[in-house]
C-alpha positions as CSV (number, residue, x, y, z in Angstrom):
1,X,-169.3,47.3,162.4
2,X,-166.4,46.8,159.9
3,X,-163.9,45.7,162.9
4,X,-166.9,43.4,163.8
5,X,-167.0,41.8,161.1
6,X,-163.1,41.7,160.2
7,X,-162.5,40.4,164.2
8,X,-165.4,36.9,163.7
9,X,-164.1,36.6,160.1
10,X,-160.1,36.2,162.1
11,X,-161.6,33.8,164.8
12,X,-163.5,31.6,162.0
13,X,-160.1,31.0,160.0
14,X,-158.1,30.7,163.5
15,X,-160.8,28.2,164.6
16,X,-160.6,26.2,160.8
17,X,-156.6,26.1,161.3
18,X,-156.8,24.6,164.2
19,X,-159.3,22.0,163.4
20,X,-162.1,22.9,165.5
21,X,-164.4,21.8,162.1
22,X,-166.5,25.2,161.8
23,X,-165.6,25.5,158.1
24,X,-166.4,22.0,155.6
25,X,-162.9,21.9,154.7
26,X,-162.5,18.9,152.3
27,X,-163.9,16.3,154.8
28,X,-164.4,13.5,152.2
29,X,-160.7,13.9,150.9
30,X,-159.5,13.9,155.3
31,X,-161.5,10.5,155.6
32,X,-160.0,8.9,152.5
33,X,-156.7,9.7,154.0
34,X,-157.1,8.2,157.5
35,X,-155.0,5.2,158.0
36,X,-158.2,3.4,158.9
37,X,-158.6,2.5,155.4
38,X,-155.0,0.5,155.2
39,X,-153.1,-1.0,152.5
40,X,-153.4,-4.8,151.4
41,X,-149.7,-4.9,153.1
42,X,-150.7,-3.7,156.9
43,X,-154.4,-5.3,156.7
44,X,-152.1,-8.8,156.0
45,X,-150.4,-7.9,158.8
46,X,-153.2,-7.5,160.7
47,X,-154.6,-11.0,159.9
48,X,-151.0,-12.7,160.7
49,X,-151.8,-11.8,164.5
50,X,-153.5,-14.1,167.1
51,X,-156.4,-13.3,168.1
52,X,-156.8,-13.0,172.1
53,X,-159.6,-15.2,173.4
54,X,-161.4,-16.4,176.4
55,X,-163.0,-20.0,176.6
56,X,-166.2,-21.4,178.7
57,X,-164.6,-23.5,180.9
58,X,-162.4,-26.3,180.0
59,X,-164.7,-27.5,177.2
60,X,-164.6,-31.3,176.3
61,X,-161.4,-33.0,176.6
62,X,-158.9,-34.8,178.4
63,X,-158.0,-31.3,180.3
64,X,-158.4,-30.8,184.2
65,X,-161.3,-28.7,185.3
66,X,-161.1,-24.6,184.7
67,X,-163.5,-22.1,184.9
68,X,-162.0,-20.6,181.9
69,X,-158.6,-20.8,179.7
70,X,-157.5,-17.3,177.9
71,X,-155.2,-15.5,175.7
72,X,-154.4,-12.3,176.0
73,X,-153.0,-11.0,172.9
74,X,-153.1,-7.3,172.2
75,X,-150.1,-5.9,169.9
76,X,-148.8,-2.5,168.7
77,X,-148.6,-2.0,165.0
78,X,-145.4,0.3,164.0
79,X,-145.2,1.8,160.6
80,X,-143.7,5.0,159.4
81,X,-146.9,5.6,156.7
82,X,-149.9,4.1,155.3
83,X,-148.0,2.4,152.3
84,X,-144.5,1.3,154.0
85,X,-143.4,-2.0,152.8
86,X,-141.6,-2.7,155.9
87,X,-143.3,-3.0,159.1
88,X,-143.0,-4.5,162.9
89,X,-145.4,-5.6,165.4
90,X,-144.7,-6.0,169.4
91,X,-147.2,-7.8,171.8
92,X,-146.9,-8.9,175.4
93,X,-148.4,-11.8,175.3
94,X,-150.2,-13.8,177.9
95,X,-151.8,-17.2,178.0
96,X,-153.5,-18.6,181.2
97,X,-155.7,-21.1,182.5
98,X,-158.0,-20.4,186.2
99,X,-158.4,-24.1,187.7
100,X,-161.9,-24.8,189.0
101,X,-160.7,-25.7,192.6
102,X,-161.0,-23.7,196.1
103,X,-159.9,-20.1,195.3
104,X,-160.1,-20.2,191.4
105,X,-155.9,-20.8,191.2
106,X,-154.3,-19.6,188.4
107,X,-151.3,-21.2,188.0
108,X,-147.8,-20.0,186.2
109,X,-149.0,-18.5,183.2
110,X,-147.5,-18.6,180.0
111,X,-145.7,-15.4,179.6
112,X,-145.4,-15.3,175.2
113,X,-143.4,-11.3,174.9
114,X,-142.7,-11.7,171.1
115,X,-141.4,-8.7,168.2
116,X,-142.0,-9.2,164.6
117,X,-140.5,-7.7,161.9
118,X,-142.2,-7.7,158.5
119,X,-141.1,-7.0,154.7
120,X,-143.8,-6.2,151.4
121,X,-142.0,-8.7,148.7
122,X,-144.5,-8.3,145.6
123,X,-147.7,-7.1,145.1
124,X,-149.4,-7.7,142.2
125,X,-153.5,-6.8,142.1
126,X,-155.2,-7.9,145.9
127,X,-152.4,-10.7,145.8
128,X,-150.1,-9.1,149.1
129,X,-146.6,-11.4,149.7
130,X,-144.5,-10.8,152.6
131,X,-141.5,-12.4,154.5
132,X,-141.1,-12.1,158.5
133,X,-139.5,-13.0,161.4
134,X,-140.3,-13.0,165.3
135,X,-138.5,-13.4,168.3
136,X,-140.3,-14.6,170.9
137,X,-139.4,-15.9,174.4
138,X,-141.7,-18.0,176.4
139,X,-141.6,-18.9,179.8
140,X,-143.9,-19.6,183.3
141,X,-142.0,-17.5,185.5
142,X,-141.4,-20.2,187.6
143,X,-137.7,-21.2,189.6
144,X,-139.0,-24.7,190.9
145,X,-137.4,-28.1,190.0
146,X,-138.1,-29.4,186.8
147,X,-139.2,-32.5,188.3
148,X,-140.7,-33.9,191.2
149,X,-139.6,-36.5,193.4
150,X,-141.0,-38.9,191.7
151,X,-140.2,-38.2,188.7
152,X,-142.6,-36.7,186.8
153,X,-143.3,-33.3,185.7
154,X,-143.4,-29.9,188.3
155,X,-146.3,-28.4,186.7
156,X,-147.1,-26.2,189.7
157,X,-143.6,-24.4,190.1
158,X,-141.2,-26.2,187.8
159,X,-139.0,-23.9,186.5
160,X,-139.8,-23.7,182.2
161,X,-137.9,-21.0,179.8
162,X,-137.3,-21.1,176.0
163,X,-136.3,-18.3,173.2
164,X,-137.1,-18.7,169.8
165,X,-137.2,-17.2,166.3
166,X,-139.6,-17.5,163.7
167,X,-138.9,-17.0,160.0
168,X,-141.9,-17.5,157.3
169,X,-143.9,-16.4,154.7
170,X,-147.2,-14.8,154.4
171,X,-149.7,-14.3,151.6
172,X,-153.2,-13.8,150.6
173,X,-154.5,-15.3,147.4
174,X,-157.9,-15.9,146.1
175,X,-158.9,-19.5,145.8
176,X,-161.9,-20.3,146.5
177,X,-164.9,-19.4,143.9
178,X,-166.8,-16.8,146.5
179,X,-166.6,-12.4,146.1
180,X,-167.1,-12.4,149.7
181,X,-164.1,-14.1,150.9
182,X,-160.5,-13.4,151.6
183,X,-157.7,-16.2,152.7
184,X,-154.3,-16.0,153.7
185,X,-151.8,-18.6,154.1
186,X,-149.0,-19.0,156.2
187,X,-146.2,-21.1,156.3
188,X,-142.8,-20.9,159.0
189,X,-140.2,-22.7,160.4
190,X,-139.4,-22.1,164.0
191,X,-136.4,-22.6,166.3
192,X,-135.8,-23.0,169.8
193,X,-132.4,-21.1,170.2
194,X,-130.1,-22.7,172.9
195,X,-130.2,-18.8,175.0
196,X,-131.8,-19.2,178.6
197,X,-133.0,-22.4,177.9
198,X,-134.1,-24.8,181.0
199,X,-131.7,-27.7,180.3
200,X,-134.3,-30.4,181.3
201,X,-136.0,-30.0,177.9
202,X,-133.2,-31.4,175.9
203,X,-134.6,-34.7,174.7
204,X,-138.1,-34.3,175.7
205,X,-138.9,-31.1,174.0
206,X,-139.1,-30.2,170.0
207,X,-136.9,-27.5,169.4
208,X,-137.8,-27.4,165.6
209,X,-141.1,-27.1,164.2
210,X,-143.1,-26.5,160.7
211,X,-146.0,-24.6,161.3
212,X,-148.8,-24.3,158.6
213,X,-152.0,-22.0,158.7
214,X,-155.3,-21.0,156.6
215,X,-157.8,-18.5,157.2
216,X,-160.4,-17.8,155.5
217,X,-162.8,-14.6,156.1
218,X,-166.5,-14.4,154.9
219,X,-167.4,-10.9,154.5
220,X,-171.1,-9.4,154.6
221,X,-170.1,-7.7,151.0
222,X,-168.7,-9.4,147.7
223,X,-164.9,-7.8,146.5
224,X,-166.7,-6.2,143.4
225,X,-168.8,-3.9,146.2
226,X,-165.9,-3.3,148.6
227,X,-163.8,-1.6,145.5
228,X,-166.9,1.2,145.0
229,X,-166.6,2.0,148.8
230,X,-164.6,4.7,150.3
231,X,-164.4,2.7,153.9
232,X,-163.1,-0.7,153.0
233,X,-163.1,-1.6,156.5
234,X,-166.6,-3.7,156.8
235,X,-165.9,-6.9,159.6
236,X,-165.4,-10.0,158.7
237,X,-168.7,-12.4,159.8
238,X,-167.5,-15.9,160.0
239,X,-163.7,-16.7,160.2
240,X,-162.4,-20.4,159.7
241,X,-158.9,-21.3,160.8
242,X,-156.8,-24.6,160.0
243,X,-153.6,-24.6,161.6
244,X,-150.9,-27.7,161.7
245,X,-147.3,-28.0,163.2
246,X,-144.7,-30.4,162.7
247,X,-142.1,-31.0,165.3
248,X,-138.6,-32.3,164.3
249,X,-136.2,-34.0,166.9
250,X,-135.4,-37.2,168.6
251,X,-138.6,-36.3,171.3
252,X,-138.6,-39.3,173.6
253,X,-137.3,-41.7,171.4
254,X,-140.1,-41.5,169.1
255,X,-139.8,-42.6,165.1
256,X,-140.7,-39.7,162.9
257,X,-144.3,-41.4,161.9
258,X,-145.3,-40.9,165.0
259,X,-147.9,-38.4,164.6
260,X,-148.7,-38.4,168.5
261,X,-145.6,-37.2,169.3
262,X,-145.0,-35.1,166.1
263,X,-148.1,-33.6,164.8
264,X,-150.2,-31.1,166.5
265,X,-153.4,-29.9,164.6
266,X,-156.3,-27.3,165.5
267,X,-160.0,-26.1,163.6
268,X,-161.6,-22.8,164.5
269,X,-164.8,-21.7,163.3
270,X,-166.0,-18.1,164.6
271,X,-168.6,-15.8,164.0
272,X,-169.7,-12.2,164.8
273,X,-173.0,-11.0,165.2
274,X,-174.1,-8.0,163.7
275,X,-174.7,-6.4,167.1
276,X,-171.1,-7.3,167.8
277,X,-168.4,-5.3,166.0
278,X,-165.2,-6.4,167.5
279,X,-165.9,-9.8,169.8
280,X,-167.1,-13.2,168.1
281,X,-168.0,-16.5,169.4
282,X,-166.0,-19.3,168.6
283,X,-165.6,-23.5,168.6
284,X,-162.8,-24.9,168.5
285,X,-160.8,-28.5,168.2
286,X,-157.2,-29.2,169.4
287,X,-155.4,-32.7,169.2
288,X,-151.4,-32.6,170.2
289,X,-148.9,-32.0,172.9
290,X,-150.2,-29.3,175.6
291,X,-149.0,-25.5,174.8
292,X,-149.4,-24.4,178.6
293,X,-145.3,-24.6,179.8
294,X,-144.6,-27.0,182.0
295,X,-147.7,-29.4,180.2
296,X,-145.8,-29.5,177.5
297,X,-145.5,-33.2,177.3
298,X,-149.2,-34.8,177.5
299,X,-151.1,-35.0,173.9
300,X,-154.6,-33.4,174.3
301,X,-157.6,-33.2,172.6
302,X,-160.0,-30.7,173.7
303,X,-163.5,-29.3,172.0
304,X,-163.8,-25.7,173.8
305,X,-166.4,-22.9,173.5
306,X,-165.7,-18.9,174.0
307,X,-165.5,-15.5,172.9
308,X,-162.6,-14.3,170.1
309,X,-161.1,-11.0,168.9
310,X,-160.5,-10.4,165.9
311,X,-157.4,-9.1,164.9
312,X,-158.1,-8.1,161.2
313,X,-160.5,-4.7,161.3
């Protein structure tokens, strides 16, 4: 009986060591460890991503029929520990657009591969500063001429390629008078590096631009809750997104007033049900020049409807 006991007495530590969970060993203390509950650095991080999204068709606008425009966004978060101050994210990005014509054509996608490095500057209370840079490369894939024979713009198989890198700065800071909100601002310059450029954008293309963005989360709980909490992770329920570039350069001919040729603007508004944990639907408003490749020289203005991920969890 005495070997009995000694041999299930072996098995029940062997099984503990292992992490089969047959002894309670300090379960509280492994959840508050768990890089799900992240610090104010990585969740920052987290909110600088785009979110991947789908639309319902082409919305209402001065765009061409499509049975739906999307964004596929998804990125890998590299970190050597919960508190780093430096970190890097890398994403594959894809944006395209399926035409509503005889067999649904999708037609050269924007291919957006970008890597982004990131570095903690200050921290002082929930206020999170950091600096970055990305490198990202865009292109459609495409070897086609640039132009037609008529002159205008090979948007079907016109060949359309552009590196760039990204420096900015990122930071959240309470402003407005709510305890269930957070905002982060963000603010970059980016520029168009002459590496595997198409040549036919030269003059007709901005290869410097400002870019400027707010967004604001409403939370279910107020700040003073979230701090008695051990899993700070609740969703975000509406999420409100101003965005606004600036693009520098003699772009056909244009004076640098001319907002139509300068300025492009967008105004998100999502929300998430509380049957949804990681999809939200979303509205959106876009006026400026087309982000889709080869369309990059029409001005649009589009009201679209669809479904959003958020990045931040």
């Amino acid at each position: 009986m005495g070997r009995l006991i000694m041999k299930k007495t072996r098995v029940i530590v062997l099984a503990a060591v292992l992490g089969f969970g047959v002894l309670p060993i300090n379960t509280q203390a492994q959840h508050i460890d768990s890089t799900r509950i992240e610090s104010g650095f990585f969740q920052s991080i987290r909110a600088n991503q785009v979110d991947s999204y789908i639309t319902f068709g082409q919305g209402f606008g001065n765009v061409e029929p499509l049975i739906f425009e999307g964004l596929i966004s998804p990125y890998f978060l590299l970190r050597t520990s919960r508190n780093a101050r430096w970190g890097a994210t890398i994403s594959p990005a894809i944006r395209l657009r399926m035409e509503a014509k005889e067999s649904f054509p999708i037609r050269a996608p924007s291919y957006m591969p970008n890597i982004t490095f990131y570095h903690q500057i200050s921290r002082e209370n929930d206020d999170i500063k950091y600096l970055f840079m990305s490198l990202v490369h865009h292109s459609n894939g495409q070897d086609g001429n640039f132009k037609n024979d008529d002159g205008t713009y090979n948007v079907q198989s016109g060949d359309f390629s552009t590196n760039m890198i990204e420096v900015g700065a990122f930071f959240n800071k309470t402003v407005l008078p709510f305890t269930n909100t957070r905002e982060y601002f963000q603010s970059s310059v980016e520029y168009h590096l002459n590496v595997a450029r198409s040549e036919e954008l030269e003059g007709v293309y901005s290869f410097l631009r400002w870019h400027n963005n707010i967004r604001i989360f409403r939370f279910p709980l107020p700040k003073s809750t979230l701090k008695w909490l051990e899993d700070k992770t609740q969703l975000p329920e509406v999420q409100t997104n101003i965005k606004t570039t600036w693009m520098f350069g003699d772009v056909n001919n244009a004076t640098f007033f001319d907002l139509a040729e300068h300025l492009n603007l967008s105004f998100t508004i999502s929300y998430r049900p509380q049957v949804l944990n990681d999809v939200s639907f979303f509205v959106t408003f876009y006026t400026g020049k087309d982000y889709y490749n080869m369309h990059f020289a029409r001005r649009i203005q589009v009201l679209q409807f669809g479904l959003q991920a958020y990045a931040i969890k």
